[in-house]
C-alpha positions in Angstrom: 69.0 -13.4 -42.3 69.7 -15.0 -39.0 73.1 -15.0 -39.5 73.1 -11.7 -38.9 71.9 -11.8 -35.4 75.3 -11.9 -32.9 76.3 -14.1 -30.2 75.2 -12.1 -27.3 71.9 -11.7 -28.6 71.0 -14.8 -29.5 72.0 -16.1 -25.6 69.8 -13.3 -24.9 67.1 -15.1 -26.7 67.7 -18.6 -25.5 67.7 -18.2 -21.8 64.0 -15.6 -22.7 62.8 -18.9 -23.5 64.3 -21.1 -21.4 62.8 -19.5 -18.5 59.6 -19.2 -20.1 60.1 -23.2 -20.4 60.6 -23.1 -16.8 57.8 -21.3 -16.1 55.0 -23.5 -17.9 56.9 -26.7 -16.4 56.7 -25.2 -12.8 53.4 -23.9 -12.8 52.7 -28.2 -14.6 54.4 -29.7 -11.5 52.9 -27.0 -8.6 49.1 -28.0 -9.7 49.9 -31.2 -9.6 51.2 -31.3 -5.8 48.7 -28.9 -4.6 45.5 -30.6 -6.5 44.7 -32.2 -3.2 44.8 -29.3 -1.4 42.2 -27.8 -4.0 39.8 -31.2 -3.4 39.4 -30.2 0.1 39.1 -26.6 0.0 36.4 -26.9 -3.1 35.2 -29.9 -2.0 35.9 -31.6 -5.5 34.6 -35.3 -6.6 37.1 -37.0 -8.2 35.8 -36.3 -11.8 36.4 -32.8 -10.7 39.5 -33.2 -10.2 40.5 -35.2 -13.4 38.8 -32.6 -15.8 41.2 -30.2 -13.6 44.0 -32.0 -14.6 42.7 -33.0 -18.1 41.9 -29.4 -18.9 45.7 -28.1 -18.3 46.3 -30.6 -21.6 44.1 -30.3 -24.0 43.8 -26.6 -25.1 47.9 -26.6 -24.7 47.7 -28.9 -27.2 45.5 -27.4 -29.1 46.9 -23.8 -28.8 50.0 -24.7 -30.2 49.0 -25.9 -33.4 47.0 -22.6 -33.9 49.7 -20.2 -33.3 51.8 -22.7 -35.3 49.4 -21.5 -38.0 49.7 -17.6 -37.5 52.8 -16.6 -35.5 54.9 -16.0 -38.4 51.8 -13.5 -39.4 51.8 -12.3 -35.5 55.0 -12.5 -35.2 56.7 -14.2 -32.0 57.3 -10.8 -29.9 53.1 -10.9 -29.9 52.9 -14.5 -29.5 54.7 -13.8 -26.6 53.5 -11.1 -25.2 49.9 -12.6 -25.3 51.6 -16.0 -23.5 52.6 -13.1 -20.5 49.2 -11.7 -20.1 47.2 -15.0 -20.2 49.7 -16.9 -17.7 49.2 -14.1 -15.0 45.8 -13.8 -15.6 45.3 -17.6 -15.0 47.4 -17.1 -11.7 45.4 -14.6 -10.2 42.0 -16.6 -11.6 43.4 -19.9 -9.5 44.8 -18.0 -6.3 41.6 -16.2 -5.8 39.2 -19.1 -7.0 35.8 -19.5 -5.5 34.6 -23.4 -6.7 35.2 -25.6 -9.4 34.5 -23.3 -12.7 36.9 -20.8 -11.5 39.5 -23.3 -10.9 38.4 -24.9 -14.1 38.7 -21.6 -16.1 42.0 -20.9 -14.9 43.9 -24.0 -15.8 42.6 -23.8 -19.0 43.9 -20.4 -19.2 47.6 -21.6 -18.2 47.6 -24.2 -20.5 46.5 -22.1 -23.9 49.5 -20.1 -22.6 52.0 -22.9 -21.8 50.8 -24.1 -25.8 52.0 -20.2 -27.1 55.1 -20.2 -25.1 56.0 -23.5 -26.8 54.7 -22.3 -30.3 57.1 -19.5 -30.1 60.2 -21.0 -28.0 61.3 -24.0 -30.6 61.5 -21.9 -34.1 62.8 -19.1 -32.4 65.8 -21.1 -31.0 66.0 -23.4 -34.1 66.2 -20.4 -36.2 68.5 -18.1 -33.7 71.0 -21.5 -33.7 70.4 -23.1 -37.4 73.6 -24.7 -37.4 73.1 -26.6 -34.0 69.6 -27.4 -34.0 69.5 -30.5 -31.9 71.9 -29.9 -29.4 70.3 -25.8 -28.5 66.9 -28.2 -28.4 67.9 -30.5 -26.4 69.7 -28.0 -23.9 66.2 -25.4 -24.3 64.0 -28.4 -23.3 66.5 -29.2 -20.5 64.1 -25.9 -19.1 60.9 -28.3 -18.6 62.3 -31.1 -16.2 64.3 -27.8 -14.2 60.8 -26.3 -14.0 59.1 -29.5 -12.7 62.3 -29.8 -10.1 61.8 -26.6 -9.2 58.6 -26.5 -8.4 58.4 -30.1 -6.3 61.2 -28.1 -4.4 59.1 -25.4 -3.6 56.1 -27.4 -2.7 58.8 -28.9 -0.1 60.2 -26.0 1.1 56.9 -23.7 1.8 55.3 -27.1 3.5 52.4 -26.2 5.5 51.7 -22.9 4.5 48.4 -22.7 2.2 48.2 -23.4 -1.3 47.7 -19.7 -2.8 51.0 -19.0 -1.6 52.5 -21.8 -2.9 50.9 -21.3 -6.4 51.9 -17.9 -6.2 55.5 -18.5 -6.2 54.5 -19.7 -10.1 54.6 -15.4 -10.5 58.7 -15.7 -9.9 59.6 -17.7 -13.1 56.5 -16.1 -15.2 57.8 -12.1 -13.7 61.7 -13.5 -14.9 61.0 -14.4 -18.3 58.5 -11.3 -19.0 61.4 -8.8 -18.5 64.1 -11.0 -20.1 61.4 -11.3 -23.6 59.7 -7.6 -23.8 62.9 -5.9 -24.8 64.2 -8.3 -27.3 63.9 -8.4 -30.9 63.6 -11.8 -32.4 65.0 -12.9 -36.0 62.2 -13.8 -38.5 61.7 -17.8 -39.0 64.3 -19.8 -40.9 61.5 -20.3 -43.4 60.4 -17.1 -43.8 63.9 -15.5 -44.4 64.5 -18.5 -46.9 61.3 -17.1 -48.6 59.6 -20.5 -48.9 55.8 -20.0 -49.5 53.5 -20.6 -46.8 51.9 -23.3 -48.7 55.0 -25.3 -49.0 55.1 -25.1 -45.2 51.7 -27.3 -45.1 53.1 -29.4 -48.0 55.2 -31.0 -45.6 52.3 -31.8 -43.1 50.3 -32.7 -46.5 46.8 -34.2 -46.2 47.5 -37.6 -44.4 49.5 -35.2 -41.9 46.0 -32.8 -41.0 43.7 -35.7 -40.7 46.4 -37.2 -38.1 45.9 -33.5 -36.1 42.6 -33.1 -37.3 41.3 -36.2 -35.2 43.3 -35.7 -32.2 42.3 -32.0 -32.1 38.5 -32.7 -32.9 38.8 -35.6 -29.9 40.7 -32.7 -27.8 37.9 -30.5 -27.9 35.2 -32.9 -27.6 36.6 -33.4 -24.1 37.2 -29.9 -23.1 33.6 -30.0 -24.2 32.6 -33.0 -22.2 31.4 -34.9 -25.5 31.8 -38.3 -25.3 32.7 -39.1 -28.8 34.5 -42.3 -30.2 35.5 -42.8 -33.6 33.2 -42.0 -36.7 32.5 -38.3 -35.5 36.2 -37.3 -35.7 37.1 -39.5 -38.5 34.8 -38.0 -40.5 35.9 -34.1 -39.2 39.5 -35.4 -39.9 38.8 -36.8 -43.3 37.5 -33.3 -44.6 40.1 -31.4 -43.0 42.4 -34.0 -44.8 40.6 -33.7 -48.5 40.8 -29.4 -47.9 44.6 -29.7 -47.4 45.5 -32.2 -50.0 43.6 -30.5 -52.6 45.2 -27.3 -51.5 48.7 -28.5 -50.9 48.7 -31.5 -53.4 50.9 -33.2 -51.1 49.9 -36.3 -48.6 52.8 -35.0 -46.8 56.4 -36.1 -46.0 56.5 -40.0 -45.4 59.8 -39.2 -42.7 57.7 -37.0 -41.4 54.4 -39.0 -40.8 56.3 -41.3 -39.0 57.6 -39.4 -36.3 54.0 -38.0 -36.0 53.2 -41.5 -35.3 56.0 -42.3 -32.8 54.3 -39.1 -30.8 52.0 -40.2 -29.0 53.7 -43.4 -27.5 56.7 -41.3 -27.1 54.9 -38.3 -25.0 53.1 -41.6 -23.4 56.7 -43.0 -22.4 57.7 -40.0 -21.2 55.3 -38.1 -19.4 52.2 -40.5 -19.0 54.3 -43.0 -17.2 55.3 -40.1 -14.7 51.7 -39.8 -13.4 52.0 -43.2 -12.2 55.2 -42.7 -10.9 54.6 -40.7 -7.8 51.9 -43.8 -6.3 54.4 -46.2 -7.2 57.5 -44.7 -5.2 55.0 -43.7 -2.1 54.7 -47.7 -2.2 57.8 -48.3 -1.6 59.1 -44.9 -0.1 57.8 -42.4 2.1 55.7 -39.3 0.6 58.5 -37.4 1.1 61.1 -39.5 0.3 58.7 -40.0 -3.1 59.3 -36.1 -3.9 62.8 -36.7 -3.5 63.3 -39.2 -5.9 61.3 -37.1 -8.5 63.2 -34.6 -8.4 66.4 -36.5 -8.6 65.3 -37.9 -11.8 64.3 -34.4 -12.9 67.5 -33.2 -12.2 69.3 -35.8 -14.0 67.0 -35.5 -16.9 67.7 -31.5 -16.9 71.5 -32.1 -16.4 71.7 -35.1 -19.3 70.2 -32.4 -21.9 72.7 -29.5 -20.7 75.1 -32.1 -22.4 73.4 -33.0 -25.4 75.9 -31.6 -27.8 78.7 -34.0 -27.9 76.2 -36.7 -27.4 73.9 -36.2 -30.4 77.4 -35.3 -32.1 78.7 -39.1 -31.5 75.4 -40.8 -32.4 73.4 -38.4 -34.6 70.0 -37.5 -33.9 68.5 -41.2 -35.2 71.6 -42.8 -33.6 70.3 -41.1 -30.3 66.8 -41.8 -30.5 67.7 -45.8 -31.2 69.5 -45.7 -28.3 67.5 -44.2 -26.1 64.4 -46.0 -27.4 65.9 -49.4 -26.0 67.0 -47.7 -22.8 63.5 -46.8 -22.1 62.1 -50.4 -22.6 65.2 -51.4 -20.1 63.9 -48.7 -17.8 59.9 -50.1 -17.8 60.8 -53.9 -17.7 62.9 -52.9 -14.6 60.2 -51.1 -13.0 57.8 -53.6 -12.9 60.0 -55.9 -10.8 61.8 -53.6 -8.9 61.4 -53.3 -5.4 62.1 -50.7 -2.1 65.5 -49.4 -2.8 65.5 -50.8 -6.3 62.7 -48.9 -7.2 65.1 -45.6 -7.4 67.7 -47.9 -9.2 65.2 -48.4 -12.4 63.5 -45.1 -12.0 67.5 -43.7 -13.0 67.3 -46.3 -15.7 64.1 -45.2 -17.0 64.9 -41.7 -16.7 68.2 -42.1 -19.2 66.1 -43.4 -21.2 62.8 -40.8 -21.8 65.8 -38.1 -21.4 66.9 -37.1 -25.2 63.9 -38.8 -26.7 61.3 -35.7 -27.1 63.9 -32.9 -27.7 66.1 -34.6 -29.9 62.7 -35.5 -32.0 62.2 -31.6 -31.9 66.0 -31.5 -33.5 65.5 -33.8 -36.0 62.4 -32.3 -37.3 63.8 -28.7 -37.2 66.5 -30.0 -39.1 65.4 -32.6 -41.9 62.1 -30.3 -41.9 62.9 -26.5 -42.4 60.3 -25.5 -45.0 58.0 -26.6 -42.6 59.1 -24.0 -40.1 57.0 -24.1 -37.1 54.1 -25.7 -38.2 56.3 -29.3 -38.8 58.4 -28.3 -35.5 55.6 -27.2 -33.0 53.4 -29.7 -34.8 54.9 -32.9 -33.6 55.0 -31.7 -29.9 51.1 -31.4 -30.4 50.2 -34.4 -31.5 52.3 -35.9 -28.7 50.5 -34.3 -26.0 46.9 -35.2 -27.6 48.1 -38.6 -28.8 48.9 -39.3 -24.5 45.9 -37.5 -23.1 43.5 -39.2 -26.1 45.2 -42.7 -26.7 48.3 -43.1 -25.3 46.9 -42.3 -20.6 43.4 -44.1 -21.7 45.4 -47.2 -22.7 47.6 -47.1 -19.5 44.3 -46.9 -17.7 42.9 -49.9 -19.6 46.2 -52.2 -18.8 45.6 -51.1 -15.0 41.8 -52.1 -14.7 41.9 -55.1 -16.8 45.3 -56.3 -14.5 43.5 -55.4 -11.1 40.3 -57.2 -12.7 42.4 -60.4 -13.7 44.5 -60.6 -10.3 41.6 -59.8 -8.2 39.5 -62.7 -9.6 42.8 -64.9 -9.2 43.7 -64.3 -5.8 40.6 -62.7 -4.0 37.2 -64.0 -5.6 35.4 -63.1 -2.5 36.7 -59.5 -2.3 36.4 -59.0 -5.9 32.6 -59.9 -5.8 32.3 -57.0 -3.4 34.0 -54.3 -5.2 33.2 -55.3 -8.8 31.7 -52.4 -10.7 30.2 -52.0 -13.9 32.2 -52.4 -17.1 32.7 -49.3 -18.6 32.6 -48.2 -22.5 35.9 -46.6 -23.8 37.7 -46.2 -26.8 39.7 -49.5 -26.6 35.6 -51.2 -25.7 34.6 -52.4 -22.2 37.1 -51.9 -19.6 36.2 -53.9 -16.2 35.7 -51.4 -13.2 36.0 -51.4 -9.3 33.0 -49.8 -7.5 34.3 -47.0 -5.4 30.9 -47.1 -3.0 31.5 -50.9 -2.3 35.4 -50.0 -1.6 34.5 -47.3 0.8 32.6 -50.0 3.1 35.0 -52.3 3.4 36.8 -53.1 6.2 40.6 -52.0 7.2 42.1 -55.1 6.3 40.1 -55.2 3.3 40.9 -51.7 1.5 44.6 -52.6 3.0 44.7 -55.9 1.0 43.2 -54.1 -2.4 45.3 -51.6 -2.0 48.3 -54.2 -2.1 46.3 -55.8 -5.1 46.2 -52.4 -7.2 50.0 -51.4 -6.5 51.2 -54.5 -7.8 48.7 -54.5 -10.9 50.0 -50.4 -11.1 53.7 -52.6 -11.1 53.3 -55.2 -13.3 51.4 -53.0 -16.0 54.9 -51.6 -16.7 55.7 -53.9 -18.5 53.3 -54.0 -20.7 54.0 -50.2 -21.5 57.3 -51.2 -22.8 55.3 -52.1 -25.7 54.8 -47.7 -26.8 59.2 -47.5 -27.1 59.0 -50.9 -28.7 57.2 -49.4 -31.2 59.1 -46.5 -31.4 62.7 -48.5 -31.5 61.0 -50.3 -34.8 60.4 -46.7 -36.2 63.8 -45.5 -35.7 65.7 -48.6 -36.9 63.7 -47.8 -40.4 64.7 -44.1 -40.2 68.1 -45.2 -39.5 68.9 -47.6 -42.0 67.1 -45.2 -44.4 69.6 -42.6 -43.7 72.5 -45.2 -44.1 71.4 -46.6 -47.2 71.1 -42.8 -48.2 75.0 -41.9 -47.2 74.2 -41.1 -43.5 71.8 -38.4 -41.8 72.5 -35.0 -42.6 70.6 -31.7 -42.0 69.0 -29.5 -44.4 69.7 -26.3 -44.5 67.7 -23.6 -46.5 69.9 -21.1 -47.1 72.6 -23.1 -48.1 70.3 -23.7 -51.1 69.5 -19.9 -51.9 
């Protein structure tokens, strides 16, 4: 039983994984500030680059459904220790690259072990704090903005020196949270000490549930892949994945449950698609530098906010908390869109209030209302956010840009716009208008100076339009709200009290 593990060890186990949090999150934010450095070294094309970036995503994704499937077979000491070996091995694959597949290889590496740290990270601190779910949650993933801080920090601090030292200062936080994990023993899943069967744990996924995963994941890997594949392929996949584990499980799954799955991918979109637009939109108005400041001031407030989760999510509840935060976020986006020079930092505080609680608290409420679905349900949600951003959620971001840059371009700059239109191109959401990147390489200073102008406040004013994703997610929690409030308020679950 986990109640028998004691205090000191279960802080033993919670800052393991916090660092290991860390760790994925700084190694996340170094690529990120060094990926130009990489272009010119390797001389990589812009597509290069994106599958770079694209590649530390998808298999993370991916990764942590699998071990969702198997670590209570594995167990999470395993899990671990396999998340250890793969993270340095992508480290020295990256620092002593030669070209593009090498680079390639060893981000994909990195993020199948960033998806096993978090397979093993959230059940093992749901189960070692089972009576505090949310707030140890929130206060564990308080580890992934601190890592992203951190590493900005570093990429500040070590300045001009070259990029395989910088990306091997990722070795500190991955060397810290090896020796804190090897010599611990973890307590078995909630779920597994409660003895519920393992087929219970899919019943709460249920069929509807799988084809969800089942047609991000098949969409996932037809990217890593290079596939260009848009609808009936992976519907299909999904569909027989769905039949398999409805017949199996006799369940389409929990309805509360399929619902946050759906929130997911907006809310992953709200909270960390929006960031990769952030950095362009702050070097608008700020300097470079003063760009990475702001970043990771809002990282630090986001790490600082979810220190103090506890007496928060004990005022509102976990639904109370999402609601609020929810409308906070919208707040944030609408303010970004108009905001200018110094006000820019203003609304990027706003904004960052309001993405704060809104992915680790969904991690609470799961764990708790949840339990038999131990860390399938738990691990499952955080999956489907990151492939519902990289597969819908960054795609439709990228839509709103082009087709705003299209309409103001035509609008204010016919002339230019007949020189750098480019060839509609064919994406999930259907033709998306395109800028020819030849044409803008031709034109003159004053030219590339006035689309530039042109693109940033498109890059603005699609902001706005993003507010949409928390809309959507305010409407879901008002219906889980008033669901728990016709029911007598929320209230956890709690296996072993039913023993």
């Amino acid at each position: 039983m986990t109640d028998n593990v004691d205090e000191k060890s279960r802080r033993k186990i919670f800052w393991a994984c916090f660092i290991a949090l860390v760790a994925t999150s700084f190694v996340f934010g170094l690529r990120a500030n060094v990926i130009g450095e990489l272009a010119v070294k390797f001389d990589l094309s812009e597509a290069q680059k994106g599958t770079i970036l694209g590649v530390g995503l998808w298999p993370f994704a991916i990764s942590i459904i699998v071990f969702s499937l198997i670590i209570d077979k594995i167990g999470y000491k395993t899990a671990a220790i396999f998340a250890i070996i793969l993270h340095i091995a992508s480290l020295l694959l990256t620092i002593f690259a030669t070209g593009y597949q090498t680079l390639y290889w060893g981000t994909f590496l990195v993020a199948i072990a960033n998806g096993i740290v978090e397979a093993f990270i959230n059940p093992v601190v749901a189960t070692a704090y089972r009576q505090e779910k949310v707030k140890w949650l929130n206060i564990l993933h308080a580890g992934w903005p601190a890592g992203l801080a951190l590493g900005a920090l570093f990429t500040l601090f070590l300045g001009d020196l070259n990029w395989q030292v910088k990306y091997g200062a990722c070795f500190i936080p991955v060397i810290i949270y090896t020796v804190l994990l090897i010599p611990l023993k973890f307590p078995p899943n909630e779920r597994v000490a409660a003895g519920i069967p393992y087929r219970d744990m899919l019943k709460e996924v249920g069929g509807v549930g799988f084809f969800i995963i089942g047609w991000l994941m098949t969409m996932g890997v037809a990217q890593i892949a290079g596939i260009q594949l848009f609808w009936v392929v992976p519907v299909g996949i999904a569909l027989v994945l769905a039949l398999a584990a409805g017949l199996y499980t006799h369940s389409l799954g929990s309805w509360l449950f399929l619902l946050i799955l759906l929130t997911m991918g907006p809310l992953a979109t709200t909270e960390l698609g929006t960031d990769s637009w952030m950095p362009e939109l702050l070097v608008a108005e700020l300097s470079p530098k003063g760009a990475t400041w702001v970043f990771i001031y809002v990282s630090s407030i986001m790490t600082i906010l979810r220190f103090y989760a506890g007496p928060i999510v004990h005022k509102f509840s976990p639904i109370g908390l999402l609601v609020i935060s929810a409308a906070i976020a919208i707040v944030g986006l609408l303010f970004l869109s108009e905001a200018a020079a110094f006000m820019v930092i203003i609304a990027a505080t706003v904004y960052a209030f309001g993405k704060t609680f809104l992915w680790s608290t969904t991690l609470g409420l799961v764990s708790e209302r949840f339990p038999k679905g131990g860390a399938l349900t738990l691990n499952g949600v955080s999956a489907v956010g990151a492939l519902g951003m990289g597969i819908i959620g960054t795609p439709f971001m990228g839509v709103l840009q082009d087709r705003e840059v299209d309409a103001q371009l035509s609008a204010t700059s016919p002339a230019l716009y007949e020189q750098v239109k480019g060839e509609p191109r064919q994406t999930i959401f259907g033709e998306v208008p395109s800028v020819n990147l030849d044409a803008i390489a031709t034109l003159s200073a004053e030219g590339q100076e006035k689309l530039t102008a042109i693109q940033s406040a498109s890059k603005k004013g699609s902001f706005a339009k993003v507010a949409i994703l928390p809309g959507f997610m305010l409407v879901c929690y008002l219906i889980m709200f008033y669901y728990f409030k016709l029911r007598g308020g929320y209230k956890p679950i709690d296996l072993h009290d039913q023993e």
